[in-house]
C-alpha positions as CSV (number, residue, x, y, z in Angstrom):
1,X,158.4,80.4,55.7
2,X,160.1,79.0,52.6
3,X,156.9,76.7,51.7
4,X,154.9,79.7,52.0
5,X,157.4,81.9,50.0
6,X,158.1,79.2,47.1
7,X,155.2,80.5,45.0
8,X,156.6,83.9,44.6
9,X,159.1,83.3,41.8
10,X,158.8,81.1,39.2
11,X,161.6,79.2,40.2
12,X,160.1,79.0,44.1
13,X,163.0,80.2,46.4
14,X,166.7,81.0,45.4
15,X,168.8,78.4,45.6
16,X,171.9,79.4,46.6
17,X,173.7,76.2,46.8
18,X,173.1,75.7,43.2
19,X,174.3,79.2,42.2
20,X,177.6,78.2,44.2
21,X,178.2,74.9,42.4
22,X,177.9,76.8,39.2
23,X,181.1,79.3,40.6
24,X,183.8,77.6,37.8
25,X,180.9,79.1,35.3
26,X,181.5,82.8,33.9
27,X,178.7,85.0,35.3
28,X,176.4,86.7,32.7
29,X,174.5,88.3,35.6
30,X,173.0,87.0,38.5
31,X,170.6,90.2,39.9
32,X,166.9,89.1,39.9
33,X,165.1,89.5,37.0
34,X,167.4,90.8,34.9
35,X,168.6,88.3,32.4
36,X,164.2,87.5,32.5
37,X,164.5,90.6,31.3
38,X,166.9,90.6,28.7
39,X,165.2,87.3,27.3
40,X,162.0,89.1,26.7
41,X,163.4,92.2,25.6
42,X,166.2,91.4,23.4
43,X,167.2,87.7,23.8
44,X,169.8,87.5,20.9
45,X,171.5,90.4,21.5
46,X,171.9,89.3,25.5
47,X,172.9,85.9,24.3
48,X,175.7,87.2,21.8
49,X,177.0,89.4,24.0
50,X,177.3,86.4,26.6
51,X,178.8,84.5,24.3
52,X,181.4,87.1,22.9
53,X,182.5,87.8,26.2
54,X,182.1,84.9,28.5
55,X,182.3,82.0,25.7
56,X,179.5,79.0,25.0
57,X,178.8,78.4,28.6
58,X,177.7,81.1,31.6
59,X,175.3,80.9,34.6
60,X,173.1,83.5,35.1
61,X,169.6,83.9,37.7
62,X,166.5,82.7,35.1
63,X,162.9,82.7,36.4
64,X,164.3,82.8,39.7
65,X,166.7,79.9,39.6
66,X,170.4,79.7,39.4
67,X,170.7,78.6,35.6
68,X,173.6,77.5,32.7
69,X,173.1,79.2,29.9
70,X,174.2,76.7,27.0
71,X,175.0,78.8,23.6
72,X,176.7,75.9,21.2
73,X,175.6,73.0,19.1
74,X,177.6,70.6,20.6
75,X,175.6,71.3,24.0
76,X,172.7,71.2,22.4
77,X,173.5,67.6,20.8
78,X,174.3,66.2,24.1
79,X,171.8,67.1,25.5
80,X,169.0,66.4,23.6
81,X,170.3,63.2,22.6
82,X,171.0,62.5,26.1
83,X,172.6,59.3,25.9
84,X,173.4,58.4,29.1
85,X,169.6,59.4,30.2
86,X,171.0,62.2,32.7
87,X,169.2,65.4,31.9
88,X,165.5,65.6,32.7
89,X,162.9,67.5,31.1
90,X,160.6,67.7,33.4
91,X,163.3,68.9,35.8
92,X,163.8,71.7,33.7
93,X,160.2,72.7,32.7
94,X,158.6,71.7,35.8
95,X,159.0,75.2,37.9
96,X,158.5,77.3,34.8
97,X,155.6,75.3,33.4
98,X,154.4,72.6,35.9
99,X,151.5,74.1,37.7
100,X,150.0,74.9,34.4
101,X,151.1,71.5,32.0
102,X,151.0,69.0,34.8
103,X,151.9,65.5,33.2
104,X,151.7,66.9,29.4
105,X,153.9,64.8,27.6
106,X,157.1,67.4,27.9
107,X,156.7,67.3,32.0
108,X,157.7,63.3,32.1
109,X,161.2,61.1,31.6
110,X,162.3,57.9,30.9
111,X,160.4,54.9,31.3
112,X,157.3,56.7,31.7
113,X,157.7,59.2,29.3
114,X,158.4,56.4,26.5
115,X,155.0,54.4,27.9
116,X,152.9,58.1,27.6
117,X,154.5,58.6,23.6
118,X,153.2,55.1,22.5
119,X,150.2,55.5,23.6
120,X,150.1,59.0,21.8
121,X,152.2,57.9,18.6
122,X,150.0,55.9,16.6
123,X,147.5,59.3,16.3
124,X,150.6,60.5,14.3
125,X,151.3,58.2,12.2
126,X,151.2,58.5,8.0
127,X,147.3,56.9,7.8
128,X,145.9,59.5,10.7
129,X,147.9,62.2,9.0
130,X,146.6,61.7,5.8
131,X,143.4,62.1,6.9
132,X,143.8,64.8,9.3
133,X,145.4,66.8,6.7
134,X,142.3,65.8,3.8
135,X,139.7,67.4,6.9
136,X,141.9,70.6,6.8
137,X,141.4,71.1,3.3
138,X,137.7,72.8,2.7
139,X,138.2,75.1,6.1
140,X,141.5,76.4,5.1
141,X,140.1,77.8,1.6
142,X,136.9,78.7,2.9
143,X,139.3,81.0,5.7
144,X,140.9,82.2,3.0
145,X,138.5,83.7,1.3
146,X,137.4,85.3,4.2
147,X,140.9,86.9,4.7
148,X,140.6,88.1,0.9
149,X,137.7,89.7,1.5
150,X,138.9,91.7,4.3
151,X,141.8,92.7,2.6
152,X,144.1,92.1,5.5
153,X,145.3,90.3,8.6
154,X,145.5,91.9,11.8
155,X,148.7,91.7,14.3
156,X,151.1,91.0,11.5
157,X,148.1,87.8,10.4
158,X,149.0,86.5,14.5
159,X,145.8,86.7,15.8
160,X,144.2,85.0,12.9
161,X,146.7,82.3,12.7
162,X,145.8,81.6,16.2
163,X,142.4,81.4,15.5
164,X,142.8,79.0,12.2
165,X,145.6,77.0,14.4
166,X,142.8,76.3,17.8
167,X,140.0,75.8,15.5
168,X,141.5,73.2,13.1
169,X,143.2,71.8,16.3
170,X,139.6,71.7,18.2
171,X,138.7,69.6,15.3
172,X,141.3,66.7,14.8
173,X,141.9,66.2,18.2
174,X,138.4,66.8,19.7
175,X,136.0,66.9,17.3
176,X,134.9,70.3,19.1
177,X,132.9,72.6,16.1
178,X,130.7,75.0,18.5
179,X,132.3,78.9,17.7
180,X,131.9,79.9,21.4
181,X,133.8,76.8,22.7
182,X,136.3,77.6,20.6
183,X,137.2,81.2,21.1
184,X,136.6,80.3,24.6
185,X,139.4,77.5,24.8
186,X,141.8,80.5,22.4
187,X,141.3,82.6,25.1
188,X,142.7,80.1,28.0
189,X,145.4,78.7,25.9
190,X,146.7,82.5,25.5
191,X,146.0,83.0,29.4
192,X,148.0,79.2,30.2
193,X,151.2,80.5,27.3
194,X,151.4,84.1,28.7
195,X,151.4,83.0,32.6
196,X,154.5,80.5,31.7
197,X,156.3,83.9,31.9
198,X,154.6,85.0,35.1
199,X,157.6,86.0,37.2
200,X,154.9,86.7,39.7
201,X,153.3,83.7,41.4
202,X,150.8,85.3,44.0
203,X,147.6,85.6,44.0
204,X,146.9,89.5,44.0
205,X,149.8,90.9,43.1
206,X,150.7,88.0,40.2
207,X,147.2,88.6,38.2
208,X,149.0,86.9,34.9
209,X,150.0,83.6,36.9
210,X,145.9,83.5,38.5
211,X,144.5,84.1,35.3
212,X,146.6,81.1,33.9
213,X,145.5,78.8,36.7
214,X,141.6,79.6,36.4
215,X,142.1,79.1,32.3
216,X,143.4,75.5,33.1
217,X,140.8,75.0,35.2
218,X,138.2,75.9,32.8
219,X,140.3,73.9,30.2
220,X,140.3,70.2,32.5
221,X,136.0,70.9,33.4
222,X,135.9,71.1,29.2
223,X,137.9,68.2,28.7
224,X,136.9,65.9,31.0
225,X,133.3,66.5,30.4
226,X,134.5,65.8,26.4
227,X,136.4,62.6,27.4
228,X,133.6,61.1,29.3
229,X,131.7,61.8,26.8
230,X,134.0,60.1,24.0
231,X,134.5,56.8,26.2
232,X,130.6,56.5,26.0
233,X,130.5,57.3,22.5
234,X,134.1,57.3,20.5
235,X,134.2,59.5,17.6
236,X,136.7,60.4,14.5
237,X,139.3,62.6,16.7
238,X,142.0,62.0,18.2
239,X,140.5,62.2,22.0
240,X,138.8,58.8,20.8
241,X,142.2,57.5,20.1
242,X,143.1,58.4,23.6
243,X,140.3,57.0,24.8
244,X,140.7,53.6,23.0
245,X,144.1,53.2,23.2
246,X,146.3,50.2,24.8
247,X,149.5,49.1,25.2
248,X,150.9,46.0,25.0
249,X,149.5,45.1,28.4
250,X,145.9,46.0,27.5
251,X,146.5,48.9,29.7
252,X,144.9,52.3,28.9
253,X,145.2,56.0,29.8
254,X,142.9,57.1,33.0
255,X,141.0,60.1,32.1
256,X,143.0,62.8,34.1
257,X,146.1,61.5,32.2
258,X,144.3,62.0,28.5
259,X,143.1,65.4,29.8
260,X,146.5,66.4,31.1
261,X,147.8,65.2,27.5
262,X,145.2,67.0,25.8
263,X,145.9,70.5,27.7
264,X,149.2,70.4,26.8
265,X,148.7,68.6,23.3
266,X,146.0,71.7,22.1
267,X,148.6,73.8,23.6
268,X,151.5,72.9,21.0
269,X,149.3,72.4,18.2
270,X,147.8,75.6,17.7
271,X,150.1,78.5,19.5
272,X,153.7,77.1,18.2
273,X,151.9,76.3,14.5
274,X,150.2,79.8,14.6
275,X,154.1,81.5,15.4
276,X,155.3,79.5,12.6
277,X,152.8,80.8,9.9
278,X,153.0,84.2,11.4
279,X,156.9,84.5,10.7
280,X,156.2,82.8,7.3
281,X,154.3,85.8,6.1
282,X,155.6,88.1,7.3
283,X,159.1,87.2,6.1
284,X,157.2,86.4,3.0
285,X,156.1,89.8,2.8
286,X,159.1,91.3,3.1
287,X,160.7,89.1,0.1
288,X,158.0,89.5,-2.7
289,X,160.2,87.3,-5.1
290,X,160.2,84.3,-2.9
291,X,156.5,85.0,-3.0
292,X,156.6,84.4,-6.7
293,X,159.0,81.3,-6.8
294,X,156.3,79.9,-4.7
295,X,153.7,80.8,-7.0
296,X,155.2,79.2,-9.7
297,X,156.1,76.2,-7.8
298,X,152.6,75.4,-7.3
299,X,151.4,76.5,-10.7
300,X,154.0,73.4,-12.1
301,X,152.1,71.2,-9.5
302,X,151.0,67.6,-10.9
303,X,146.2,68.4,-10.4
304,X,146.3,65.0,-11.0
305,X,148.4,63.9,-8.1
306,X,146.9,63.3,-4.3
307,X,147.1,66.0,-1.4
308,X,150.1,64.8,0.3
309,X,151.9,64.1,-2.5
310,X,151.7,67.5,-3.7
311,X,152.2,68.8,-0.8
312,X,156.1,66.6,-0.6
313,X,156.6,68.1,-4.2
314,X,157.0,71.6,-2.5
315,X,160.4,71.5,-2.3
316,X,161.0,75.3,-2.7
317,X,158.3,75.7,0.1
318,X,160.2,73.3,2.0
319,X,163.4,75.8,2.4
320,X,161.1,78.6,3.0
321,X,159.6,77.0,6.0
322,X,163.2,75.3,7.2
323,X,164.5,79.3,6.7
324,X,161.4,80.8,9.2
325,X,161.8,78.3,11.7
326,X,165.9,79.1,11.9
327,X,165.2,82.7,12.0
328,X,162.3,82.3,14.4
329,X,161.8,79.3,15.8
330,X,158.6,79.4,18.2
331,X,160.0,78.0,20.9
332,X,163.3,80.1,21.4
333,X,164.4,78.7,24.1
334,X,164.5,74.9,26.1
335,X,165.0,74.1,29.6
336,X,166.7,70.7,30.9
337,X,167.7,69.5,34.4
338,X,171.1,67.3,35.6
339,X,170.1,64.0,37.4
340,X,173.7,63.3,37.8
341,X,177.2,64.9,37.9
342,X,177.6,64.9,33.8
343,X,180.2,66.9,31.8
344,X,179.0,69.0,28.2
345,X,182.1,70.5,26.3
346,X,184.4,69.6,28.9
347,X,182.5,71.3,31.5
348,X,181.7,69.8,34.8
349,X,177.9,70.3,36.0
350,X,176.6,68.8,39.3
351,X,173.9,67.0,39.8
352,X,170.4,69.0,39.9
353,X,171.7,72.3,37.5
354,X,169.3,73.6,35.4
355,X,169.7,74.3,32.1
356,X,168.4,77.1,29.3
357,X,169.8,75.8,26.2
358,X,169.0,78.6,23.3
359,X,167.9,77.5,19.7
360,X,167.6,81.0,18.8
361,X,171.1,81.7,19.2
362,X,172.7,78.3,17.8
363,X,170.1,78.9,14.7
364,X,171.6,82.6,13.8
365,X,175.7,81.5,14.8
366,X,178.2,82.5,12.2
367,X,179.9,79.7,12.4
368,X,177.4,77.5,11.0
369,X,175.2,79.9,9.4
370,X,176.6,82.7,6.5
371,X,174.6,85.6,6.9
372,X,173.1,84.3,9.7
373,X,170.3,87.0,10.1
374,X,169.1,87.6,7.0
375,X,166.6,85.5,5.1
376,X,168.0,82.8,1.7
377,X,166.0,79.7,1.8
378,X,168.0,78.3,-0.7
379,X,170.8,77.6,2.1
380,X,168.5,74.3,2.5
381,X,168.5,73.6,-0.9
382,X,171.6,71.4,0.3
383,X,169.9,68.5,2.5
384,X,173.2,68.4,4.8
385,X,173.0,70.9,7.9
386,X,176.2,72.4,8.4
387,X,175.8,70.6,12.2
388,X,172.9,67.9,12.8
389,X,172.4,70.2,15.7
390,X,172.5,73.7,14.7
391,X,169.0,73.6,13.7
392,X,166.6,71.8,16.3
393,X,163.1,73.9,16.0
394,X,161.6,71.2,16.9
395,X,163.9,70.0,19.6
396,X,165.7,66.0,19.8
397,X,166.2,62.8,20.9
398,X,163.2,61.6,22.8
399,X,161.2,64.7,23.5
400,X,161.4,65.5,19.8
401,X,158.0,67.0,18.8
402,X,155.2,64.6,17.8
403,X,153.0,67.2,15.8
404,X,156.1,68.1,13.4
405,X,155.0,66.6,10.3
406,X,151.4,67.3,10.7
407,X,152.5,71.0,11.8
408,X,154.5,71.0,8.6
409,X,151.9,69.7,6.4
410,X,149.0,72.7,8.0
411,X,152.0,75.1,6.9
412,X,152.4,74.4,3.1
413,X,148.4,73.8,3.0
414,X,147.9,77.4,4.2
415,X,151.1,78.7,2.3
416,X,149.8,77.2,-0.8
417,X,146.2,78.8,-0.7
418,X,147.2,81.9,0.3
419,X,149.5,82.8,-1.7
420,X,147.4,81.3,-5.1
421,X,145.7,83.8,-4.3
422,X,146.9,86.5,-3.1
423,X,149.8,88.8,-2.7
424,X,151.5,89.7,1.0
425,X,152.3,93.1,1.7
426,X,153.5,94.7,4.9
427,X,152.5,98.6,5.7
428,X,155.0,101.0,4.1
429,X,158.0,102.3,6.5
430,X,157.2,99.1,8.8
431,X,160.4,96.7,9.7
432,X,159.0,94.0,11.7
433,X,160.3,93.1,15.4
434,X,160.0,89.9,17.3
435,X,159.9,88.7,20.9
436,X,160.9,85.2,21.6
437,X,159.0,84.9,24.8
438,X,156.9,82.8,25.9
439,X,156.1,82.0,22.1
440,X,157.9,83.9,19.4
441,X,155.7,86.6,18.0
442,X,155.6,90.2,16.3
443,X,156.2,93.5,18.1
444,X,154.0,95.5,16.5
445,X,150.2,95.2,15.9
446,X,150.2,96.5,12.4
447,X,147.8,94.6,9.5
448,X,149.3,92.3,6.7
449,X,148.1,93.4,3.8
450,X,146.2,90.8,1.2
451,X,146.2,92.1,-2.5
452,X,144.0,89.4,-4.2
453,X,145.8,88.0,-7.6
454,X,144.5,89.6,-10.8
């Protein structure tokens, strides 16, 4: 009966052993579904209220599973860094995101995981960013003028920054140009995102988490056919890296293992970029003279200087984007696993507790962050972080995210030519709202408004 029930939650059945060992935790609510609830609805508001009344540390029921809910820096330091190698990532993803990320780079630990990232790093490195960034170039200004000629951006600009994200993605890592591949592959990332949140796992009556498992398998026919096809014929993307790649062994990666890298690779290159540039105007929007300081940051630019060094000299830009991702980083929340008995700020966890440590709230905490919800940039004008761990968008230690400096680079490319161009404007009366789940986004589905530059 259990086997057959396991699929129901996203956490398979409740395990009440685990909720026991947690008893020496403060309980910020153990009903079923609703602290899911409270993460979807209103996360930072649940988790300051934890923290105001139970302190830094709590267990509560998430996706199903008995869960500590980790609310301070200093967790989020030791874990992350993990030290001693005792907290597992793909322990902590796996029931939440397994079925649909098998093997992605996130879903493997230790030994293996450091194999998979070799194999995967040297597509990341200065020479393949250059040129990845140079190929982004002539698309982005040619989308741009499309936006300008529309005169606006639907969804707040996330549906187009979803769009740009997939279809510059499709073409660095897979060489993949055809209009109705791509929208096709948009629409199964956004079916494989939203059914991470599926709190339903049943055929039937869990329509979200079916449509996420027939989008993955429409994804692995697509990429397998395109990594056959590669191996016979290697071409400028980053699939033919995969393909060619070896370590020092002379071993390579088997197709099923470059197509489970590339599910979950295409995955975190276009939907968290996309949430990034979203936030970016919007809260760019809102603050029309940051708009300008950005303007006049790149009219001081060096013409005769090449792309990435310009790009570097956008230091200004640079505390924008460091600002967005504290206020909204895409991925809000990260999940972790004990493989041992381990204590975190003097608390005791056994072996096999899971773990939802929360960016979001560690990101907008007073103690490290003055004014900790409204938006100053210049706060990074000082390179020291108040703690090297109260700002982790992009996570730490050895699952810290590969893409981050070629995500960084698509940001200030699009930044720049957008707002060279144009002016961002939000509908009068509207005050933006955010959900941080599965991928942070906006609320409402109101247009950005594009006034081109005189």
């Amino acid at each position: 009966m259990a086997k057959r029930l396991k699929p129901f939650l996203a956490g398979g059945t409740f395990n009440r052993a685990g909720w026991h060992a947690l008893a020496h935790l403060p309980t910020a609510g153990g009903a079923p579904f609703w602290a899911d609830l409270q993460i979807l609805r209103q996360p930072l508001a649940f988790t300051r209220a934890v923290q105001t009344s139970l302190g830094p540390m709590a267990r509560t029921v998430i996706g199903g599973q008995p869960q500590v809910l980790m609310l301070s820096a200093t967790a989020l330091e030791a874990v992350l860094l993990d030290r001693d190698r005792v907290f597992s990532a793909k322990g902590g993803w796996d029931s939440l995101m397994g079925a649909l990320f098998p093997r992605g780079l996130l879903l493997r630990d230790g030994d293996e995981h450091r194999h998979h990232r070799r194999l995967l790093l040297p597509s990341m490195k200065r020479e393949a960013l250059q040129a990845y960034v140079q190929r982004m170039v002539a698309p982005i200004q040619y989308t741009v003028t499309q936006w300008l000629q529309a005169g606006q951006l639907p969804g707040l600009g996330l549906p187009t920054m979803r769009h740009l994200a997939l279809s510059r993605a499709a073409d660095l890592l897979l060489a993949l140009h055809d209009t109705a591949e791509v929208r096709q592959a948009e629409h199964d990332f956004g079916e494989l995102v939203e059914a991470s949140t599926a709190l339903l796992r049943l055929p039937l009556i869990g329509r979200r988490w079916t449509r996420g498992l027939q989008a993955r398998a429409r994804l692995v026919a697509q990429l397998a056919s395109l990594t056959q096809a590669r191996r016979a014929q290697p071409g400028p993307d980053l699939l033919s890296q995969l393909v060619l790649a070896r370590d020092e062994d002379g071993h390579q990666l088997q197709d099923d293992e470059i197509v489970d890298h590339l599910v979950f690779l295409m995955m975190a290159a276009h939907d968290t970029t996309a949430s990034a540039l979203t936030s970016s105007l919007t809260l760019l929007a809102q603050h029309p003279p940051w708009q300008q300081r950005l303007r006049d940051e790149l009219a001081a630019e060096d013409p005769a200087q090449d792309l990435m060094s310009r790009l570097a000299s956008r230091r200004q830009m640079g505390w924008v984007i460091r600002e967005v991702l504290r206020l909204n980083p895409p991925v809000a929340f990260l999940q972790r696993q004990t493989l041992s008995e381990v204590e975190v700020d003097g608390v005791r966890l056994p072996r096999g507790a899971l773990l939802t440590l929360v960016p979001l709230h560690v990101q907008r905490d007073a103690r490290w962050w003055p004014q900790p919800d409204d938006f100053h940039p210049e706060r990074f004008g000082d390179s020291n972080l108040p703690h090297a761990y109260a700002w982790t968008p992009f996570g730490g230690g050895a699952h810290l995210c590969l893409g981050l400096h070629l995500a960084e680079a698509q940001m200030r490319l699009v930044l720049g030519e957008l707002l060279a161009r144009a002016e961002l404007h939000l509908p009068t009366g509207l005050l933006p709202q955010w959900r941080h789940a599965p991928i942070t986004h906006p609320v409402q589905r109101q247009p950005l408004l594009l006034k081109p530059l005189g």
